[in-house]
N, C-alpha and C positions, 0 to 999 in steps of 0.2 A: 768707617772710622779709619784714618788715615794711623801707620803704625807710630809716628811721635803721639798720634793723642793716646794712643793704646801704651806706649811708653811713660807719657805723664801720669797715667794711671795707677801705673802700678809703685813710680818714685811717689806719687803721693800718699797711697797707702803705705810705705813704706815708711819714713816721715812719720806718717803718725803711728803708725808701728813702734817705729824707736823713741817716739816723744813718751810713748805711754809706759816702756821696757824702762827707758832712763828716769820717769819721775818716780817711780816704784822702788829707785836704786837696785835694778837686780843688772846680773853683767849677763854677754854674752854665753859665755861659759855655763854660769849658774842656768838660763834659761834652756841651755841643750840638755845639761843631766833632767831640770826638773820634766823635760815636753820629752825629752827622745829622743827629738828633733837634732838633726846634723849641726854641730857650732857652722859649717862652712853655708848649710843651708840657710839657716837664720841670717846668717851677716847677706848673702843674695838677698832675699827678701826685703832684710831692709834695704837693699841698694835700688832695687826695682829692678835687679837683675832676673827674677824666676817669678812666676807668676804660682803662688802656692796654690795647694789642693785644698778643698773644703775641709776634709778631715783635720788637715795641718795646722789650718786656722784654728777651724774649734780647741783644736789640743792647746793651741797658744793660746788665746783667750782664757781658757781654763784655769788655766796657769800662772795667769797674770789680772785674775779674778776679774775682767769685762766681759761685757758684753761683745760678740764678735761684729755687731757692728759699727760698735767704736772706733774700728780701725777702716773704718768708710765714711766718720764723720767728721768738717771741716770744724776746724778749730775758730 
């Protein structure tokens, strides 16, 4: 896997990351106090800048009451 496809991978999860963050109406902010999670990590994530950790996920998903493999599924 060549590193742009490894790059689209993670802009795409990302993407649906924040599609699922903004229809919930919750903000960036709100989702660092409620996960623990860094505001500056969250906004990477969704960039496709960081490739998050298992743990990180589950904690978001949690949080944002999905399933963690919704943010791997195409819309």
């Amino acid at each position: 896997m060549t590193s742009e496809e490894k790059k689209k991978i993670l802009v795409d999860f990302g993407n649906r990351f924040r599609k699922i963050r903004r229809t919930q109406d919750i903000t960036l902010e709100d989702l660092s106090n409620m996960s623990g999670i860094a505001y500056s990590t969250i906004v990477k994530i969704e960039k496709g800048d960081i490739n998050t950790g298992i743990a990180n996920l589950i904690k978001l998903a949690e949080k944002l009451k999905v399933h963690p493999s919704e943010f791997f599924e195409s819309s």
